[in-house]
N, CA and C of each residue as an Amber inpcrd file, in Angstrom:
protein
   315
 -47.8220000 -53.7420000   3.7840000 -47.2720000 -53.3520000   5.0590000
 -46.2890000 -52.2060000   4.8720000 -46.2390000 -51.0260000   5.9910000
 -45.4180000 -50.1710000   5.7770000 -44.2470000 -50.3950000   6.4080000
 -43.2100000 -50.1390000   6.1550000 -41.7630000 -50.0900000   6.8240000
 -41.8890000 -50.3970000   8.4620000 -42.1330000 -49.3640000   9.4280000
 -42.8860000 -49.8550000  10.6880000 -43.3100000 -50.5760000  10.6700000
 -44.1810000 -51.3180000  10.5110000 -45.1260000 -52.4380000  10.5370000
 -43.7260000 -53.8770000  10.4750000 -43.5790000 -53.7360000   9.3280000
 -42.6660000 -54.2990000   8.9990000 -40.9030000 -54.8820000  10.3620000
 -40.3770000 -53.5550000  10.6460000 -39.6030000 -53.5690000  11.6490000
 -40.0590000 -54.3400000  12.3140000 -41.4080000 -53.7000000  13.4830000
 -42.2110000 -54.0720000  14.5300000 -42.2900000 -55.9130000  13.9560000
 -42.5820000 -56.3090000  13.1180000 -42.7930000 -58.0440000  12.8630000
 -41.5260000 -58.5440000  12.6850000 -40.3900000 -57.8400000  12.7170000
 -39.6470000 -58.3240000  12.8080000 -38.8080000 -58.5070000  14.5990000
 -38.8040000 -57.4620000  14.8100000 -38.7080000 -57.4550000  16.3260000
 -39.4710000 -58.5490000  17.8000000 -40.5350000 -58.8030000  16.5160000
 -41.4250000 -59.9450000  17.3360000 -40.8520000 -60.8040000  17.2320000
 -40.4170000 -61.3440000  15.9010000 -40.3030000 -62.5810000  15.6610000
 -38.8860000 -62.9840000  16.5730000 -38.3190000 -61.6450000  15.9770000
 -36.7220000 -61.8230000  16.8540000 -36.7720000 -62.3650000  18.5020000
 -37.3160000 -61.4120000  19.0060000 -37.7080000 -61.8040000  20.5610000
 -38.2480000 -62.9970000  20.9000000 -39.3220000 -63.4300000  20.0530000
 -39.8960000 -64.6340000  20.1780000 -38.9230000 -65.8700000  19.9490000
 -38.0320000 -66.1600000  19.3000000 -36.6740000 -66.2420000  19.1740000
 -36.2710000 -66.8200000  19.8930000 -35.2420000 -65.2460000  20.4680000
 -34.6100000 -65.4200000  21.0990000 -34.7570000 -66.0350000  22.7850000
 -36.1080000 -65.6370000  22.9420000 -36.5650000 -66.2670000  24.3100000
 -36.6510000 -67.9110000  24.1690000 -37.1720000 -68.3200000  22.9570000
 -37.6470000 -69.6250000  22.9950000 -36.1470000 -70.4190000  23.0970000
 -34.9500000 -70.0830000  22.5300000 -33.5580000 -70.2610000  22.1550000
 -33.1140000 -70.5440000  23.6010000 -33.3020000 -69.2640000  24.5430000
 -32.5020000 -69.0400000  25.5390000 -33.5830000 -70.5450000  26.3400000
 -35.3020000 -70.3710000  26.6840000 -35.2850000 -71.5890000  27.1350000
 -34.9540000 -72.9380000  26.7190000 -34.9300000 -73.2320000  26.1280000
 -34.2880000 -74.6100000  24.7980000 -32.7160000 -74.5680000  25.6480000
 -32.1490000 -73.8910000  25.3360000 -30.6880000 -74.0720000  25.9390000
 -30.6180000 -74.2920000  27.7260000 -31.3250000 -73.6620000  27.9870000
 -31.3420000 -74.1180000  29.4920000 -32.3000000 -75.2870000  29.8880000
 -32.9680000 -75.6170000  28.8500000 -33.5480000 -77.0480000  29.4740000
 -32.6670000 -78.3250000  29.2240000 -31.6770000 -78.2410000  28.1750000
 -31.4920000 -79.1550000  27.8030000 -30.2270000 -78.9460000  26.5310000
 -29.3010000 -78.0670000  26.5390000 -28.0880000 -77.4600000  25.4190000
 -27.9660000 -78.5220000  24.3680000 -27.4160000 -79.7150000  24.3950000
 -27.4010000 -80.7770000  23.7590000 -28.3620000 -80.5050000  22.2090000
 -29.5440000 -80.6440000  23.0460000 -31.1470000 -80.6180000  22.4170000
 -30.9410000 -79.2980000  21.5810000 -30.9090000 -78.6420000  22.3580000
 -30.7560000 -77.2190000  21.4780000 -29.9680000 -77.0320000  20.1160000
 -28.6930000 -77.3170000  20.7950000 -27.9260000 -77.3170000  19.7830000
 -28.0310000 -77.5060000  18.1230000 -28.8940000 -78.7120000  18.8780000
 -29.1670000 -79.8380000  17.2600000 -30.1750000 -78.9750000  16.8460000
 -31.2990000 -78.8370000  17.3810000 -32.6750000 -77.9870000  16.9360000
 -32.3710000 -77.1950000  16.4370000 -31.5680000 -76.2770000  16.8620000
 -31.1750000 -74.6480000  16.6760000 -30.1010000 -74.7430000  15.6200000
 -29.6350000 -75.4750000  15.3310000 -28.5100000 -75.9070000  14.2190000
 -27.5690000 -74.9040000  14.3380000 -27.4520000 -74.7520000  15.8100000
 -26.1400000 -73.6760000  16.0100000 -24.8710000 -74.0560000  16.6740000
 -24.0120000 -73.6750000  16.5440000 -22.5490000 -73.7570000  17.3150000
 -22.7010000 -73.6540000  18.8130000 -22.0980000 -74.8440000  19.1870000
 -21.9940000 -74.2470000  21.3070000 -21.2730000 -72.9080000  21.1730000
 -20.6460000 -72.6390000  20.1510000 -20.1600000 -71.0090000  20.8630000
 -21.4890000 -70.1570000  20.7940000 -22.0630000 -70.2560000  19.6200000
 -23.7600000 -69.4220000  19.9420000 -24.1500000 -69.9100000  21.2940000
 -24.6480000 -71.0260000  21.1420000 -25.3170000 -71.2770000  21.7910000
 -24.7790000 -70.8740000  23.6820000 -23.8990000 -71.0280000  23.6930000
 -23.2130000 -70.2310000  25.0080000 -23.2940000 -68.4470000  25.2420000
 -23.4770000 -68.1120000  23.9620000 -23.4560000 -66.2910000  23.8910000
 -24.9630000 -66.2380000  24.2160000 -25.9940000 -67.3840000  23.4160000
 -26.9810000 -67.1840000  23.7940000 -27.6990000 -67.3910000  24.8820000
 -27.2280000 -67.9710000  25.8420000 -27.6030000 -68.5510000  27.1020000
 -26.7310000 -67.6130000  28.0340000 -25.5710000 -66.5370000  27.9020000
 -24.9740000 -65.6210000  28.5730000 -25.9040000 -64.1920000  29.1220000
 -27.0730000 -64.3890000  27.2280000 -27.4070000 -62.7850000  27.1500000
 -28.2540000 -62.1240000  28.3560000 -28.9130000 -61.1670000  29.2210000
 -29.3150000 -60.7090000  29.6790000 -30.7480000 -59.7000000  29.0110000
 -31.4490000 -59.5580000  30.0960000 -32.9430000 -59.4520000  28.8270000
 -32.7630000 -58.0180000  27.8310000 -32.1550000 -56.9480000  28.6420000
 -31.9780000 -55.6930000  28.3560000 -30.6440000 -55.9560000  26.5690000
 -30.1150000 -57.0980000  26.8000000 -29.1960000 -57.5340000  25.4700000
 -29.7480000 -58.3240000  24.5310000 -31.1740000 -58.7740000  25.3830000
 -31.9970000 -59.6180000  24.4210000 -32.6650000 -58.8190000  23.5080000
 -33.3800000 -57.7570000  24.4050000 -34.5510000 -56.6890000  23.9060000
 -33.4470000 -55.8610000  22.5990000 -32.4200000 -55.2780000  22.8820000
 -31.5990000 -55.0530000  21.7540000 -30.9610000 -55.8330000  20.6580000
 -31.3960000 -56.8210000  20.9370000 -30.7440000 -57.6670000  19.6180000
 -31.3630000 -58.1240000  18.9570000 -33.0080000 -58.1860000  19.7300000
 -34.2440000 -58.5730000  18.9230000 -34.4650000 -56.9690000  17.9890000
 -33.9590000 -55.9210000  18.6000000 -34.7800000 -54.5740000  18.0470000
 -33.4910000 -54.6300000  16.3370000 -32.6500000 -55.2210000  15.8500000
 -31.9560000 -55.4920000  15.0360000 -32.8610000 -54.8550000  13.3040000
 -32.4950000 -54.4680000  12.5700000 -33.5520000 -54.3710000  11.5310000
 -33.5830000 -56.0780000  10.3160000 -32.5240000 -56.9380000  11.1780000
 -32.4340000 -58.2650000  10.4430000 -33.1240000 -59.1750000  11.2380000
 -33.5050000 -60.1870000  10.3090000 -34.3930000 -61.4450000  10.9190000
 -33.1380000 -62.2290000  11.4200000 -33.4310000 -63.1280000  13.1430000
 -31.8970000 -63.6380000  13.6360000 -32.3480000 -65.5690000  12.9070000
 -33.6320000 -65.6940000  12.7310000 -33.4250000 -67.3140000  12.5150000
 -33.8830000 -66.9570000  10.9630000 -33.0130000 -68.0420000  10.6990000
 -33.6020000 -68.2140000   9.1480000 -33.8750000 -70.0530000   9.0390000
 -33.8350000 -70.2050000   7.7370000 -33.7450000 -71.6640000   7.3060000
 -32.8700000 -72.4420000   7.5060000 -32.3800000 -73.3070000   8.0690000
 -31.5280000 -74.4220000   8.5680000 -31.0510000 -75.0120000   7.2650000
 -31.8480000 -75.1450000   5.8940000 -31.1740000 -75.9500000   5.2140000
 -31.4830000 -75.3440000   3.5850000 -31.0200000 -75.4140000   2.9330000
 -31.1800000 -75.1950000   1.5970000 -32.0080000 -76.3630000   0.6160000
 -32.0210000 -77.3070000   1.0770000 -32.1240000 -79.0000000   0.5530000
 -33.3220000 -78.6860000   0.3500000 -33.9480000 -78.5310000  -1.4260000
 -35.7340000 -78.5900000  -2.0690000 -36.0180000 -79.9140000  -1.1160000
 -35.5310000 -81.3300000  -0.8170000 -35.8030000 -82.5930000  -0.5990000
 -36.2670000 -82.7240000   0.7300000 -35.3330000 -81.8800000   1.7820000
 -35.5060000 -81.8420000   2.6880000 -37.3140000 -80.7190000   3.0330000
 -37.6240000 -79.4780000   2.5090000 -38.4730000 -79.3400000   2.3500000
 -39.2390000 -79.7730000   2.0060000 -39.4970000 -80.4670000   1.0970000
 -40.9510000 -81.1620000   0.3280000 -40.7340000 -82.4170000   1.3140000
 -40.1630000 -82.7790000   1.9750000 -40.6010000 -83.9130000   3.2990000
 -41.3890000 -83.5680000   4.7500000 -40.5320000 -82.2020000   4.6540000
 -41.1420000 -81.3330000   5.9750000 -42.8010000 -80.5370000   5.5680000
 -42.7080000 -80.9590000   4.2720000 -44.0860000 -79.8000000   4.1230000
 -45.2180000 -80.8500000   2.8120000 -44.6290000 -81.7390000   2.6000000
 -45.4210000 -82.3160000   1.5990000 -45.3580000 -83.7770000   1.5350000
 -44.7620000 -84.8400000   2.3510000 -44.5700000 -85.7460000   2.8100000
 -45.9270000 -86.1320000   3.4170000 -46.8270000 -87.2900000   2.5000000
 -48.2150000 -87.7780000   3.8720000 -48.0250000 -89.1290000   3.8160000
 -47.2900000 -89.8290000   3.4530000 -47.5900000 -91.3010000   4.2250000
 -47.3510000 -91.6000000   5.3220000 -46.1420000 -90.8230000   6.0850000
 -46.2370000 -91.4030000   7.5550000 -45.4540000 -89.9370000   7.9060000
 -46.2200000 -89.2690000   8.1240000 -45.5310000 -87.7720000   8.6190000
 -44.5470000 -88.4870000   9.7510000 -44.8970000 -89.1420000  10.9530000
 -43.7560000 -88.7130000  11.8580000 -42.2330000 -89.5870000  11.2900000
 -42.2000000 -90.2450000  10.4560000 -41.0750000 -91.1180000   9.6410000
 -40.3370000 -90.0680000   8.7610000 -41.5920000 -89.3220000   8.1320000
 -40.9090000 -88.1600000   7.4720000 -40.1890000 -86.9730000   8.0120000
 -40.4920000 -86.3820000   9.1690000 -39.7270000 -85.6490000  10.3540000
 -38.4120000 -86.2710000  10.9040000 -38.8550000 -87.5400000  11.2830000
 -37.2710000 -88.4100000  11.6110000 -36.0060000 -87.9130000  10.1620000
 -36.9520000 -88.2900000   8.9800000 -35.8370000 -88.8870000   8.1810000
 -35.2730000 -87.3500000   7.6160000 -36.3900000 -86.5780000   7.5440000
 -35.9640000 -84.9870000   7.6280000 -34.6130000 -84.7290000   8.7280000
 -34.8740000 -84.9710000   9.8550000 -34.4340000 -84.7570000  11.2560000
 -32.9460000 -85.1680000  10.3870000 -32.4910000 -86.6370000  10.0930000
 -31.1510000 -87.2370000  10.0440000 -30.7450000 -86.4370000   9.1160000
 -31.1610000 -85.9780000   7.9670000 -30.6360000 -84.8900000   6.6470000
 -30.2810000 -84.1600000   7.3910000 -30.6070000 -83.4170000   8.5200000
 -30.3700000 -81.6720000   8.6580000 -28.8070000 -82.0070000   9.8090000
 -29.2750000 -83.3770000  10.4200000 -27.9980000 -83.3680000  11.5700000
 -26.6080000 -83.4050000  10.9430000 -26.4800000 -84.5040000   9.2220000
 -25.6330000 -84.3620000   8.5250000 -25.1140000 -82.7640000   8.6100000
 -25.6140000 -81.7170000   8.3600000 -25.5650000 -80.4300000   7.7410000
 -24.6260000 -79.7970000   9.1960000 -23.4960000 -78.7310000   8.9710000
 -22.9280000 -77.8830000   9.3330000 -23.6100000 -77.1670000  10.2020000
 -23.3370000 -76.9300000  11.5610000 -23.9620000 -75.9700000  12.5190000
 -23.4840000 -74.3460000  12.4990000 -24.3310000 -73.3820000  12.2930000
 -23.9680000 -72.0960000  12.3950000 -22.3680000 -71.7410000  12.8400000
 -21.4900000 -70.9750000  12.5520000 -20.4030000 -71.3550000  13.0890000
 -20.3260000 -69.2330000  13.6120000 -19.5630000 -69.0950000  14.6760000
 -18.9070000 -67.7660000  14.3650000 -18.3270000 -67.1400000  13.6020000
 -18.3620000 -66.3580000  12.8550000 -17.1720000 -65.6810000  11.8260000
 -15.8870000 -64.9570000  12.5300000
């Protein structure tokens, strides 16, 4: 992939994002919160933004979601776990709620 290419997949992903974020927070913030493993102060900036602040923050040359957790354990449950996948999502689920929510700097 060339540089463009590159940007452009990132800009998707961003937008895709950030839209899914902004509905998540307005259906239900609580919910979000936890999902999104972010701070109500995000999560309030993100439910403030306007599309023209969306479209610019998705056009960013950085990816805005990353990985929620560092934990090998917690991965190899989410991705390699087969005796009872939805037990394994729960018990995934309780690891990540332990974990620190995005905070502002």
């Amino acid at each position: 992939m060339i540089a463009n290419d590159i940007m452009a997949e990132i800009r998707d992903a961003n937008l895709s994002y950030l839209m899914l974020a902004q509905q998540m927070i307005r259906s239900d913030k609580a919910t979000a919160i936890f999902r999104l493993g972010l701070s109500s102060d995000i999560v309030d900036l993100l439910e403030s933004l306007n599309n023209s602040q969306i479209l610019k923050l998705a056009s960013s040359n950085m990816m805005l979601a990353r990985f929620r957790f560092d934990d090998r354990a917690i991965l190899g449950m989410l991705t390699n776990y087969s005796r009872d996948r939805e037990l394994s999502n729960l018990h995934a689920s309780i690891l990540m709620a332990g974990q620190s929510n995005e905070q502002i700097s």
